[in-house]
FIVOZA-858360 format. One record per residue: residue in one letter; chain; x, y, z of N, C-alpha, C, O in turn. Coordinates in steps of 0.1 Angstrom, whole numbers. Layout:
<recs>
<'A' 'A' <X Y Z> <X Y Z> <X Y Z> <X Y Z>> ...
</recs>
This chain:
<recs>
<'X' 'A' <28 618 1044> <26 618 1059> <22 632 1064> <26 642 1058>> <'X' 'A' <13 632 1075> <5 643 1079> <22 651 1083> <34 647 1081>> <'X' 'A' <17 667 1091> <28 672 1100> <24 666 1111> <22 654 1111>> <'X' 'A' <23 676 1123> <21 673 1136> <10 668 1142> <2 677 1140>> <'X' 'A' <7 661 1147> <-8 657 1158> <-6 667 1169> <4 673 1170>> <'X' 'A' <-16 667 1176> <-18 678 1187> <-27 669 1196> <-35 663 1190>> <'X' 'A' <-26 667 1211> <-31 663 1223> <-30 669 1235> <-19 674 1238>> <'X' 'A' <-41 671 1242> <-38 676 1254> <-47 672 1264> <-58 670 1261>> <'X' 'A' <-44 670 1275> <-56 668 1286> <-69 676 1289> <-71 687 1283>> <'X' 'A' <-75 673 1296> <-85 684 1298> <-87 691 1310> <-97 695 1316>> <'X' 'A' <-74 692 1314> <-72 699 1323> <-75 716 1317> <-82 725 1322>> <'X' 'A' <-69 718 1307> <-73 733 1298> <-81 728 1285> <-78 721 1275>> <'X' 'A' <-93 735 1287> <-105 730 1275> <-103 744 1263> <-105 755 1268>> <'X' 'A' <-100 743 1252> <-104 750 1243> <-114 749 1241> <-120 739 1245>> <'X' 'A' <-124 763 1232> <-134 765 1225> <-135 754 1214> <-126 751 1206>> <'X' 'A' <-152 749 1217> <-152 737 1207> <-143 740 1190> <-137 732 1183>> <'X' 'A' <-146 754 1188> <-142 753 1174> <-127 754 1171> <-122 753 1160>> <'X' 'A' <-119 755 1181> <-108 757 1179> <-102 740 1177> <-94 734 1169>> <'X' 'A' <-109 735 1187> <-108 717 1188> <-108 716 1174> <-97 716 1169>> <'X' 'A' <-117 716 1166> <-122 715 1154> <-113 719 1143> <-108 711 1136>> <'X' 'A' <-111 730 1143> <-102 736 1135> <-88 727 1132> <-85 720 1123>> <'X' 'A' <-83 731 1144> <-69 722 1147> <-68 710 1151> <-59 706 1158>> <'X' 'A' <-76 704 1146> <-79 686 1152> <-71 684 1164> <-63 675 1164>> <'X' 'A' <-73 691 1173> <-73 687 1188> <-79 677 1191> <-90 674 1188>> <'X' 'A' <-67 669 1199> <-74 657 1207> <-74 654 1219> <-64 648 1223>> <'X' 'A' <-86 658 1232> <-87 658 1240> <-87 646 1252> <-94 636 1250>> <'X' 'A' <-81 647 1260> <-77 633 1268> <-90 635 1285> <-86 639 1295>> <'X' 'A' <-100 631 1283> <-106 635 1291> <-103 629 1309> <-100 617 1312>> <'X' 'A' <-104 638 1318> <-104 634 1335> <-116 627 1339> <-127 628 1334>> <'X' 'A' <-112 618 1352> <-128 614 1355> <-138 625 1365> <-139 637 1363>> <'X' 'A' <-144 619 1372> <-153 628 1382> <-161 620 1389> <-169 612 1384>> <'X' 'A' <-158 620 1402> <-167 615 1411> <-173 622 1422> <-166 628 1430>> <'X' 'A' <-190 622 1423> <-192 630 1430> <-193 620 1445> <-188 626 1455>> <'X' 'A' <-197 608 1447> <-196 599 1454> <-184 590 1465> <-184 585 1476>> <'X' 'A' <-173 592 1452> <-161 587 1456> <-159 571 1447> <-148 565 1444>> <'X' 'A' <-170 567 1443> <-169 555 1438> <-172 550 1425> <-168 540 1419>> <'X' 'A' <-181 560 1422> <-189 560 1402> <-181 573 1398> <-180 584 1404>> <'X' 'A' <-173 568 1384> <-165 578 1382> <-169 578 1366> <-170 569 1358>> <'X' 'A' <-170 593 1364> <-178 595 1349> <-167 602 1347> <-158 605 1355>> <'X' 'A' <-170 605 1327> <-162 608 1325> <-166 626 1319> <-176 630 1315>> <'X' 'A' <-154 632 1322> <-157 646 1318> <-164 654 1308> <-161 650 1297>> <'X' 'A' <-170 661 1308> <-173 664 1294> <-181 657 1288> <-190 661 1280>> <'X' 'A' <-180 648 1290> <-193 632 1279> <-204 628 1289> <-216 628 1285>> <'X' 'A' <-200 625 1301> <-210 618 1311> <-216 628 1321> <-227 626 1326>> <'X' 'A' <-208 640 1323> <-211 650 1334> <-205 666 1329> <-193 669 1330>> <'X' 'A' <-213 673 1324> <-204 687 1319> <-197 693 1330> <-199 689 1342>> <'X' 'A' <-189 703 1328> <-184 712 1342> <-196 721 1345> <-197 717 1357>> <'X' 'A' <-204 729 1344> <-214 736 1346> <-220 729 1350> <-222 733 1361>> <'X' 'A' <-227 714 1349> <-235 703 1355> <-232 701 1371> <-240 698 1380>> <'X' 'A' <-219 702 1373> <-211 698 1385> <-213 709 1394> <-217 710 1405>> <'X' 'A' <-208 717 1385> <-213 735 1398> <-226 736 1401> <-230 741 1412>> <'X' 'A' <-233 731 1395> <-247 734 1392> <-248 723 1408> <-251 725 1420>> <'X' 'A' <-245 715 1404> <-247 700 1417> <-240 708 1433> <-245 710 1444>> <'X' 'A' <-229 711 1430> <-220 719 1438> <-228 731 1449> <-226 734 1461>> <'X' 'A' <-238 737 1439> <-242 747 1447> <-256 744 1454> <-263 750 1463>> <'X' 'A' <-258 732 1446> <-273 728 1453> <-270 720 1470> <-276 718 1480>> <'X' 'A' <-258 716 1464> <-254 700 1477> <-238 712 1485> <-226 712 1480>> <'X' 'A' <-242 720 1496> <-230 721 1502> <-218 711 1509> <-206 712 1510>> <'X' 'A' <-226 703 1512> <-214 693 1513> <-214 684 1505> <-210 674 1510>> <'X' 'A' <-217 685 1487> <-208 680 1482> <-196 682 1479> <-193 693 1474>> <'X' 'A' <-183 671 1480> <-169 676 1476> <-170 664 1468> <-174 653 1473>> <'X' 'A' <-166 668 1452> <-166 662 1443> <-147 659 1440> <-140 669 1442>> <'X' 'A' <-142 647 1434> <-127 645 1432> <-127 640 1421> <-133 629 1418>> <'X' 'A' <-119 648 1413> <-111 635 1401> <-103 628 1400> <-94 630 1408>> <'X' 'A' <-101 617 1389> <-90 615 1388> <-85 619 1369> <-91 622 1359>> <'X' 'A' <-69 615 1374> <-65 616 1360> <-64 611 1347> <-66 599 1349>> <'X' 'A' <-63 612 1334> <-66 600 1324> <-58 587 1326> <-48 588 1332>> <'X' 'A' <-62 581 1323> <-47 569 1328> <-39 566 1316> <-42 571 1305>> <'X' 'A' <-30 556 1318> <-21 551 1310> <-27 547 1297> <-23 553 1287>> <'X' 'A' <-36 537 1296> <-42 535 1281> <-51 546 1277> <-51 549 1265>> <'X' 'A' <-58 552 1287> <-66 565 1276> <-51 574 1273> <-52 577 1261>> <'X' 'A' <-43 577 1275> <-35 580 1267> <-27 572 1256> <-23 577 1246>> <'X' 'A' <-27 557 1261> <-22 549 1248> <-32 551 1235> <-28 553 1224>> <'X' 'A' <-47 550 1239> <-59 550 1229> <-56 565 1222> <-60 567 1210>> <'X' 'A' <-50 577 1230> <-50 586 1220> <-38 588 1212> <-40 594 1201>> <'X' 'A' <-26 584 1215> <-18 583 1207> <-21 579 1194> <-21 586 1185>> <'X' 'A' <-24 560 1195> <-29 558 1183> <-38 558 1177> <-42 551 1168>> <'X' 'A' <-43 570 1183> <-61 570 1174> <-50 581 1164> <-49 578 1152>> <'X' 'A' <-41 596 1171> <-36 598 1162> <-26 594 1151> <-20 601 1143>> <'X' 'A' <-25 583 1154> <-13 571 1145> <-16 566 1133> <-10 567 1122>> <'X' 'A' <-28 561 1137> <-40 557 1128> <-43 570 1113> <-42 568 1101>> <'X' 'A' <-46 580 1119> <-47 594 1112> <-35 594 1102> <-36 598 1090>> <'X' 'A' <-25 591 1107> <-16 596 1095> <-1 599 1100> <9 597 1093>> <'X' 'A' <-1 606 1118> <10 610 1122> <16 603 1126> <16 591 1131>> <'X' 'A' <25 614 1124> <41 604 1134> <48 609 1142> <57 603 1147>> <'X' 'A' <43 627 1145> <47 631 1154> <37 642 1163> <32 652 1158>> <'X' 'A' <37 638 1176> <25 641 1182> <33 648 1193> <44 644 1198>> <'X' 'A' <25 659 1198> <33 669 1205> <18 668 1216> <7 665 1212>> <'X' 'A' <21 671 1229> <10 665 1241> <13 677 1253> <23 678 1260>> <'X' 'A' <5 683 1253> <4 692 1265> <-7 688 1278> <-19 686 1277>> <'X' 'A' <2 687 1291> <-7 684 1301> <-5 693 1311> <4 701 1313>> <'X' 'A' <-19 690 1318> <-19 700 1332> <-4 700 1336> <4 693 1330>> <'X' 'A' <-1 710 1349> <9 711 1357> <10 694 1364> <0 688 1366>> <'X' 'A' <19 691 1366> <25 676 1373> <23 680 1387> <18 671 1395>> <'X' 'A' <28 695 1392> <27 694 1406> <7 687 1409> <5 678 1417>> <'X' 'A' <-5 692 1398> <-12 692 1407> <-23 680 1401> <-35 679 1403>> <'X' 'A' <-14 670 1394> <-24 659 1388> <-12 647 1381> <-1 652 1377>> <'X' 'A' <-14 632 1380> <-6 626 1376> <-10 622 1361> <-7 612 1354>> <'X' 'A' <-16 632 1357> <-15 627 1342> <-4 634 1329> <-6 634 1317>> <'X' 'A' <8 640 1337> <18 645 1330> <25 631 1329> <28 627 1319>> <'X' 'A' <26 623 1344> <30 609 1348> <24 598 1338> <32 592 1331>> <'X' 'A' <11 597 1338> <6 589 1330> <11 583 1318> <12 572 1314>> <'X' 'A' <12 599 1315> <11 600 1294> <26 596 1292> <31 590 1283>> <'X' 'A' <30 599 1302> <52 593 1302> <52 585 1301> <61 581 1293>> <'X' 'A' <41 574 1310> <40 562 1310> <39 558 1297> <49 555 1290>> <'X' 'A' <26 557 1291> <18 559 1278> <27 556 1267> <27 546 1259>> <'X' 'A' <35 572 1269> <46 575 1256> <59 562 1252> <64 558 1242>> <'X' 'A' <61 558 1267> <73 547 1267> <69 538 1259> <76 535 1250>> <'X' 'A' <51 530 1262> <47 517 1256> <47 518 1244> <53 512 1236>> <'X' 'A' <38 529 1240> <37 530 1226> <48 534 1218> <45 533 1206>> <'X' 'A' <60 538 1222> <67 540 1215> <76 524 1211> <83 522 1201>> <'X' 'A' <73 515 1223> <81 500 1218> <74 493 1210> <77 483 1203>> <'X' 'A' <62 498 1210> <53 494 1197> <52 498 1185> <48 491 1176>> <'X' 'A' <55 511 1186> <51 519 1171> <64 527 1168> <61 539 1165>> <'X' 'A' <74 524 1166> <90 529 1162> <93 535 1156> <105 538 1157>> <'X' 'A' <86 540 1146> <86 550 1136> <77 566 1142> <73 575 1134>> <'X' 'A' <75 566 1154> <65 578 1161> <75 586 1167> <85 580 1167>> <'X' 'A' <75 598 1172> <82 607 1178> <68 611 1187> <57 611 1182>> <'X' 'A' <71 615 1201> <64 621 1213> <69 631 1219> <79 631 1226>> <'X' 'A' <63 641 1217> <68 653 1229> <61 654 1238> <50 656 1233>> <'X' 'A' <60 653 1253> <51 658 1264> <54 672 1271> <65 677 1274>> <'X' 'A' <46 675 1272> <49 691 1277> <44 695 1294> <32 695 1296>> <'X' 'A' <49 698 1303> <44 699 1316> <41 709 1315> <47 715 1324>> <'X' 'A' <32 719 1309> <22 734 1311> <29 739 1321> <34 750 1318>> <'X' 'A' <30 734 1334> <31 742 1344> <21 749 1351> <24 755 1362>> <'X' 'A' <7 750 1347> <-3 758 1346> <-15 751 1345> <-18 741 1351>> <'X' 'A' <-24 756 1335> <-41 747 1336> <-51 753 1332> <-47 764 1326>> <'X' 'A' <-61 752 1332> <-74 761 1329> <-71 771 1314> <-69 768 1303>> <'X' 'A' <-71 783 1320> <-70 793 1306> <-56 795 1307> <-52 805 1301>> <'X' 'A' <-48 788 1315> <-33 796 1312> <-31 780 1303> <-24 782 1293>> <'X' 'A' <-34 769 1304> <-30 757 1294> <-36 759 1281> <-31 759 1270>> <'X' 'A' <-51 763 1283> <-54 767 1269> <-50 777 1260> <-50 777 1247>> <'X' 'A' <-45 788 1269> <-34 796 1260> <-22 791 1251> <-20 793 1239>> <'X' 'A' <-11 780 1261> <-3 776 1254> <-7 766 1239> <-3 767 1227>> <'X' 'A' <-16 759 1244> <-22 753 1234> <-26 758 1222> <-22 754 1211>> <'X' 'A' <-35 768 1225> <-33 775 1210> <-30 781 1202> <-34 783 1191>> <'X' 'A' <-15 786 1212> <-1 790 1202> <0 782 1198> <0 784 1186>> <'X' 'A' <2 769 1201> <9 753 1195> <4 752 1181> <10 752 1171>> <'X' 'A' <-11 752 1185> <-18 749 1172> <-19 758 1161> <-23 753 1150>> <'X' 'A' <-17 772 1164> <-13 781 1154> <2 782 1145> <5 787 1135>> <'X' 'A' <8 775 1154> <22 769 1147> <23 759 1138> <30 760 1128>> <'X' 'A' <14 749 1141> <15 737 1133> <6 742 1120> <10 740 1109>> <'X' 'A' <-6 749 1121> <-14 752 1111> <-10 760 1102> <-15 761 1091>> <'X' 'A' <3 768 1106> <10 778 1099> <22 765 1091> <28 769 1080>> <'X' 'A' <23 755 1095> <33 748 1086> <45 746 1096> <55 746 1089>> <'X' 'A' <48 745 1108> <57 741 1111> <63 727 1109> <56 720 1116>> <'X' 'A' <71 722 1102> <73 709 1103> <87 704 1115> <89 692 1119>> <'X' 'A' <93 712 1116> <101 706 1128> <99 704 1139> <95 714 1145>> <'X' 'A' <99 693 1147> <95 690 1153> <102 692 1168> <96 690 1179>> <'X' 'A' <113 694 1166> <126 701 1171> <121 714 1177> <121 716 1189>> <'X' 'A' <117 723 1167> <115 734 1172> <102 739 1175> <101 751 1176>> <'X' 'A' <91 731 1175> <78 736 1178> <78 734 1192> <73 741 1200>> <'X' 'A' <88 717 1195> <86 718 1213> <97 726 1220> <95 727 1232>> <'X' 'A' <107 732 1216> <114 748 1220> <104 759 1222> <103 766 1232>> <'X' 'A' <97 759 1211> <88 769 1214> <77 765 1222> <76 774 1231>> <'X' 'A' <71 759 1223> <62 756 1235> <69 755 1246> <60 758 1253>> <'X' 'A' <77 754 1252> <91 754 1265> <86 766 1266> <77 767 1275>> <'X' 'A' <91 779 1257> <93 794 1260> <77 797 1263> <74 805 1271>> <'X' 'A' <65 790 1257> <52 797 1263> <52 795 1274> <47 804 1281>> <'X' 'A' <56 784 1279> <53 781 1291> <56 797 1300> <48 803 1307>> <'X' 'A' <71 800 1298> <79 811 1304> <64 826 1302> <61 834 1311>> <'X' 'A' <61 824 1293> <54 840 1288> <40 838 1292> <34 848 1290>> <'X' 'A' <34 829 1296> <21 825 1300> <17 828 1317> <21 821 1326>> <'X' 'A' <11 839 1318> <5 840 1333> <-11 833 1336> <-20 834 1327>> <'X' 'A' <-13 828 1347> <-32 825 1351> <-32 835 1362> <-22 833 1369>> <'X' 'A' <-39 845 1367> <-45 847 1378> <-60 839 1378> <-68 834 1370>> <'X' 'A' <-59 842 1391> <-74 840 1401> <-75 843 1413> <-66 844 1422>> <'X' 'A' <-91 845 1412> <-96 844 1425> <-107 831 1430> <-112 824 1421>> <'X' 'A' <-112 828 1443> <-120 820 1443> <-132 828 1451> <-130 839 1457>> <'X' 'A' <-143 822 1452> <-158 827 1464> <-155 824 1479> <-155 832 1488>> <'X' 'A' <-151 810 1479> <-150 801 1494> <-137 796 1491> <-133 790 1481>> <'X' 'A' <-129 800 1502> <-117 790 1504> <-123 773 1510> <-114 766 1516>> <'X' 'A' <-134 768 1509> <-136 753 1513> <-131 745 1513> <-125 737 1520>> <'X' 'A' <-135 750 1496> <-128 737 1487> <-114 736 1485> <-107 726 1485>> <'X' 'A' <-110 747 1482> <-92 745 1487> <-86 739 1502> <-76 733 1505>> <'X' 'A' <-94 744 1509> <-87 736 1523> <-93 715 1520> <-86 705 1523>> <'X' 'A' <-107 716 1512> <-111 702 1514> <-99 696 1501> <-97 684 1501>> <'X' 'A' <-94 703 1494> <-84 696 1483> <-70 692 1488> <-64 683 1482>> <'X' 'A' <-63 698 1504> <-53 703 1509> <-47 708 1500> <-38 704 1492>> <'X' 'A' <-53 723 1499> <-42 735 1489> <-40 748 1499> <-34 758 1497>> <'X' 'A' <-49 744 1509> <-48 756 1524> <-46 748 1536> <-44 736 1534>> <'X' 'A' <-47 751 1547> <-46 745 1557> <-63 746 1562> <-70 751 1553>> <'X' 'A' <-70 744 1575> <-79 742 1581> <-77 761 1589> <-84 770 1586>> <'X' 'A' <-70 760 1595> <-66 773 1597> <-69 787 1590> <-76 797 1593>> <'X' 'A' <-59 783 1578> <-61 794 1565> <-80 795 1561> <-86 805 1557>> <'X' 'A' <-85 784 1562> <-96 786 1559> <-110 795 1570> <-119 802 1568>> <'X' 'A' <-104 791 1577> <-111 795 1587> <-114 808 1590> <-125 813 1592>> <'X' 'A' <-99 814 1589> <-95 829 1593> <-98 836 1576> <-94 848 1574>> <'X' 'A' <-102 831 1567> <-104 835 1552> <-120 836 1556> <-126 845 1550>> <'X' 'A' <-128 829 1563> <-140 826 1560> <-147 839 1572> <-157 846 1572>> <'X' 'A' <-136 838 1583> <-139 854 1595> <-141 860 1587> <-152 864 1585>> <'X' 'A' <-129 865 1580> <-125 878 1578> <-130 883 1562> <-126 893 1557>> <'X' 'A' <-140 873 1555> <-142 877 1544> <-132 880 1534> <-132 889 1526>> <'X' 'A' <-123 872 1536> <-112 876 1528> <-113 870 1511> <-120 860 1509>> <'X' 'A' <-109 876 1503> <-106 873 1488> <-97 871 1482> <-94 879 1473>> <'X' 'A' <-90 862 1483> <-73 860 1481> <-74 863 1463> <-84 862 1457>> <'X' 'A' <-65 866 1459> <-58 866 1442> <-45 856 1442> <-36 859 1449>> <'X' 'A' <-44 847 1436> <-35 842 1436> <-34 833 1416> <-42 830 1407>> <'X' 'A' <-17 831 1420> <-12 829 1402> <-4 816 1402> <1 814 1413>> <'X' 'A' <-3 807 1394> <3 797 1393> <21 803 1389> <25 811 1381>> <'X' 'A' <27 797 1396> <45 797 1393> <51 784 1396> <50 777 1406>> <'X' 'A' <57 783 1388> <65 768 1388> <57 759 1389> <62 748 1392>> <'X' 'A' <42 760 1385> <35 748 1386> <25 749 1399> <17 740 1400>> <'X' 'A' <25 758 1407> <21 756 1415> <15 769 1421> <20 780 1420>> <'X' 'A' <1 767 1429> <-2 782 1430> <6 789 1442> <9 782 1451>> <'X' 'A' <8 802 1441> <12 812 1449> <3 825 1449> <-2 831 1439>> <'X' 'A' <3 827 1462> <-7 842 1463> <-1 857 1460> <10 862 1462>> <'X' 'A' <-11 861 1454> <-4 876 1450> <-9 885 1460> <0 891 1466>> <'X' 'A' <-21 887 1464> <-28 898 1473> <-37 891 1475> <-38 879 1470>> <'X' 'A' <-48 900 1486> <-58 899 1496> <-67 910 1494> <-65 922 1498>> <'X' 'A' <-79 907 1486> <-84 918 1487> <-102 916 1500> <-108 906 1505>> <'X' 'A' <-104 928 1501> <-117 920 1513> <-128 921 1505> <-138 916 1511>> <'X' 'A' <-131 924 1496> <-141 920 1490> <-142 916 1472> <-134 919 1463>> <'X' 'A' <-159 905 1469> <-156 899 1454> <-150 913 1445> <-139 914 1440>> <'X' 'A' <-161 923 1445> <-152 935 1436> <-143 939 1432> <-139 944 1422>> <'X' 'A' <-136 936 1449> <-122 944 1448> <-109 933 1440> <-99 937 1434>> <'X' 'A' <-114 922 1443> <-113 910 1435> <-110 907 1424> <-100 903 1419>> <'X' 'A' <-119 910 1418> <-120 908 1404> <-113 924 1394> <-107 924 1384>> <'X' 'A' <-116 935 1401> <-104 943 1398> <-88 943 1399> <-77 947 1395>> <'X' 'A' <-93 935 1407> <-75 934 1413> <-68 928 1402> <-58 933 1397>> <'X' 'A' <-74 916 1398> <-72 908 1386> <-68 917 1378> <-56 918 1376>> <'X' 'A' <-77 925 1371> <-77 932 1359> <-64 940 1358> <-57 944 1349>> <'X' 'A' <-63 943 1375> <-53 957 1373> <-38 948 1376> <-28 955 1376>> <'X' 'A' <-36 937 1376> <-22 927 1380> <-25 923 1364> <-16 928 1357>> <'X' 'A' <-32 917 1356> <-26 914 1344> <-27 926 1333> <-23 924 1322>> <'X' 'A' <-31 937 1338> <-29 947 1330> <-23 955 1332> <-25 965 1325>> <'X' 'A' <-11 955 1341> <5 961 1343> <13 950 1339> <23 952 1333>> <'X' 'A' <9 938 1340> <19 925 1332> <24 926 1318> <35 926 1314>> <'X' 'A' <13 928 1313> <13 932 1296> <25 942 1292> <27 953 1297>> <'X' 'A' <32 937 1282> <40 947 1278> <39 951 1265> <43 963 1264>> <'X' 'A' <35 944 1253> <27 946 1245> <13 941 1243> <11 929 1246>> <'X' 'A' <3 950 1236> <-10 944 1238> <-10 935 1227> <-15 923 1227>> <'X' 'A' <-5 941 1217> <-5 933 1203> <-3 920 1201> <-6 914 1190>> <'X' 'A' <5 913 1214> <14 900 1210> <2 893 1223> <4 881 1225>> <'X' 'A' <-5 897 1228> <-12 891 1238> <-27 879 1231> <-32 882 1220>> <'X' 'A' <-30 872 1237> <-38 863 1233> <-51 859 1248> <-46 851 1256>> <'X' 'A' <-64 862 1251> <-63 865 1265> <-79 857 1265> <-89 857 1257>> <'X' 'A' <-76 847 1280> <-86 835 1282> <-92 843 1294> <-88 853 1300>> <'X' 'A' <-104 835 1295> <-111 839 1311> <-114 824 1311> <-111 818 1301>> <'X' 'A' <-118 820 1322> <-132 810 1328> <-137 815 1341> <-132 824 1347>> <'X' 'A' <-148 807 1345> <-157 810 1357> <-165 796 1358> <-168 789 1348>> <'X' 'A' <-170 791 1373> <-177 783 1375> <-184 789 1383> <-182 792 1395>> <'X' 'A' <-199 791 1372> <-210 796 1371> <-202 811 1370> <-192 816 1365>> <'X' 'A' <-215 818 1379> <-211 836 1381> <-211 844 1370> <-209 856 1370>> <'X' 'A' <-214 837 1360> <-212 845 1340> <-211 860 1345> <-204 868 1340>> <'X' 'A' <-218 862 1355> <-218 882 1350> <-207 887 1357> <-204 899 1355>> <'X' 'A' <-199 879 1366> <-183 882 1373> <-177 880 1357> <-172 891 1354>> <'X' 'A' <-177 874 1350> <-171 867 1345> <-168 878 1329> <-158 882 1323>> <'X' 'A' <-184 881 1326> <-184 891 1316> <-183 907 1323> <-184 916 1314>> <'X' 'A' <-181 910 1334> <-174 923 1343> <-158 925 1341> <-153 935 1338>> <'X' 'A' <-149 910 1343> <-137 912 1340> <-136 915 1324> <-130 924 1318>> <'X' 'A' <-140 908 1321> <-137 909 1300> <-142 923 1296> <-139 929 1286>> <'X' 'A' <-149 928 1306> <-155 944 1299> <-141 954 1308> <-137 965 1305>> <'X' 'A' <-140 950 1313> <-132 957 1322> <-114 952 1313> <-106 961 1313>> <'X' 'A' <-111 943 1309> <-101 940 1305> <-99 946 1292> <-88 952 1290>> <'X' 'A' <-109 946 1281> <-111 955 1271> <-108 970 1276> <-98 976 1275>> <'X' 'A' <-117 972 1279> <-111 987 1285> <-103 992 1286> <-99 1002 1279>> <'X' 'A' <-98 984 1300> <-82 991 1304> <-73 988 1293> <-65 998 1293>> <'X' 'A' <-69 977 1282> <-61 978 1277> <-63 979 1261> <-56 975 1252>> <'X' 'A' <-77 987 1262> <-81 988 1244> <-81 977 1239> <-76 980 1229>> <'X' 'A' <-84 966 1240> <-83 954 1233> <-96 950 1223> <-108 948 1226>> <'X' 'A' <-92 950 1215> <-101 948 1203> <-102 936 1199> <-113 934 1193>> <'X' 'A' <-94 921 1200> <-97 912 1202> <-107 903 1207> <-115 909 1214>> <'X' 'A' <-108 892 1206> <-116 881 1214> <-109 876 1224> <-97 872 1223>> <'X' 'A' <-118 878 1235> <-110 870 1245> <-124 856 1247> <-135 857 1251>> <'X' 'A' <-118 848 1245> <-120 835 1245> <-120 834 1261> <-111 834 1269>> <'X' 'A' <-139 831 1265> <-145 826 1280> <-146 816 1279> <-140 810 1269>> <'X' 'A' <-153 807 1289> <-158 794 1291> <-157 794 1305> <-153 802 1314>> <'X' 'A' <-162 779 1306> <-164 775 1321> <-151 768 1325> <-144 761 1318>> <'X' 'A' <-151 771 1339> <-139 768 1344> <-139 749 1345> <-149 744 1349>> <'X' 'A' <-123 738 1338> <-127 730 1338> <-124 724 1353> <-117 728 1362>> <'X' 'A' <-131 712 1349> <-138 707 1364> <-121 704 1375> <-117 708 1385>> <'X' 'A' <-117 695 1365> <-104 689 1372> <-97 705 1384> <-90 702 1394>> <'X' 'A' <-100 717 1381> <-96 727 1390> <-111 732 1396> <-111 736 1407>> <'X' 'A' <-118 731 1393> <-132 736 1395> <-136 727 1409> <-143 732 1418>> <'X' 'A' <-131 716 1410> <-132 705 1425> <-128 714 1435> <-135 715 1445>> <'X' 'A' <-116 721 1435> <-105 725 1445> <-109 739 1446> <-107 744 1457>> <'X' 'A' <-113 746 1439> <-114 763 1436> <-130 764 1438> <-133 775 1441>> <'X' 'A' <-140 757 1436> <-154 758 1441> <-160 769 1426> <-154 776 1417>> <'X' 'A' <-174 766 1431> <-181 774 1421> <-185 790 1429> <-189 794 1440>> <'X' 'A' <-180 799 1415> <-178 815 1417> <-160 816 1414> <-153 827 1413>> <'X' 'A' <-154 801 1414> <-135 810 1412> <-139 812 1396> <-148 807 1389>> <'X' 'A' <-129 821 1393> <-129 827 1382> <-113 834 1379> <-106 840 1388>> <'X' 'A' <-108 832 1365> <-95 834 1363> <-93 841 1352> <-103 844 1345>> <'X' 'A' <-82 844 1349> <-75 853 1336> <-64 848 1335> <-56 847 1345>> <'X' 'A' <-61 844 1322> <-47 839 1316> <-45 842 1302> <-53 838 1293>> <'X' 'A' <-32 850 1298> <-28 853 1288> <-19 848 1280> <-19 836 1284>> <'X' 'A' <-10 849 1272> <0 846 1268> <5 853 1259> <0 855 1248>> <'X' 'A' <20 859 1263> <25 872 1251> <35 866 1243> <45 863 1249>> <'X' 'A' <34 865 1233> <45 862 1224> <47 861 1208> <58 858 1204>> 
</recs>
């Protein structure tokens, strides 16, 4: 019998090769730019495709939804099929999508069917590069030989704890068109040129500062997760961006820097499921120390 299976939504997209590596299995979201033809992530519409559409069409507001109940039943036992019997599942935060709900759902059926499986689901708390962080602690765990199954989801609990996301966004729009601001907030953000920074906690975002401009912005970032850090050594450090690549490779040069980091920090595009709400130009930093 295999060890652990590994699943997660795609609410946090790892680098293809890490998928690869660790036979990740991805639970893909839908996408509608319409409201009514709903494709599927990644396969039918990329996230860069979307921004790309996004910046062409200002009043497009594109919405997702989440995997449902049988695409999570189909990924269980696709990894059932494989060999396992115990599959450990990391999903977006629950505050800001129902597919933490889903997969609960999912886990119940398949488990009255398949009796010999064990399920852990994991609520992230988080998303984008702060889920893909936890994730690939997970999968460095299982590839290292963890077989308990007991204590690999203890330890994923505690990443949750040691895992920060900042960001910033371009336009507060799309956050007021998601209801993540008010009509108000947007308004007085759109006067005043404002550049909010803000970090997910408990699942949910909260603002850290205000800066008035992108620059000041994107340093701000640099300079809030680079007093966070308490060792550099135990750090592991994500970006994304929808579009903007040279905001994007500014923080990473700038992150190197300030904290000598000689590692890889693993970029990509921001995925879409937050990319709807946060518009094209947000861009984030998520680490995880442990």
């Amino acid at each position: 019998m295999k060890l652990i299976a590994q699943i997660g939504d795609s609410g946090g997209m790892l680098p293809e090769k890490f998928l690869e590596e660790y036979n990740i299995k991805k639970v893909p979201f839908y996408i509608t730019l319409d409201g009514s033809n709903y494709l599927v992530q990644g396969k039918e519409i990329s996230d860069k495709e979307l921004y790309e559409k996004m910046e062409e069409d200002p009043n497009l507001l594109p919405k997702t939804s989440a995997p449902n109940v049988n695409d999570w039943y189909q990924a269980f036992e696709e990894k059932y099929k494989e060999g396992y019997r115990k599959i450990i599942v990391t999903t977006i935060s629950s505050k800001l999508s129902a597919s933490n709900q889903n997969a609960n759902v999912a886990k119940k059926e398949f488990l009255s069917d398949y009796k010999d499986c064990s399920i852990e689901i994991i609520d992230t708390l988080t998303c984008s590069a702060g889920q893909s962080a936890i994730e690939l602690k997970i999968a460095q765990y299982i590839k290292e030989g963890m077989e308990s199954f007991k204590e690999l989801s203890e330890i994923a609990k505690k990443l949750i704890e040691k895992t920060t996301l900042v960001f910033t966004v371009k336009t507060l729009k799309y956050m007021e068109a998601g209801g993540r601001i008010g009509k108000a907030a947007k308004f007085l953000g759109i006067l005043l040129k404002i550049n909010p920074i803000s970090e997910f906690v408990d699942g949910e975002v909260k603002p850290i500062k205000i800066e008035r401009t992108r620059k000041s912005a994107l340093n701000g970032m640099v300079e809030i997760v680079t007093k966070r850090i308490k060792d550099v050594q135990k750090i592991t450090l994500f970006t994304r961006s929808a579009l903007f690549e040279e905001d994007e490779n500014y923080i990473i040069n700038k992150l190197k820097e300030s904290l000598n980091y000689q590692k890889e920090i693993y970029s990509g595009v921001l995925e879409a499921v937050i990319g709807v709400h946060a518009g094209p130009g947000a861009i984030g930093i998520a680490f995880t120390e442990f």
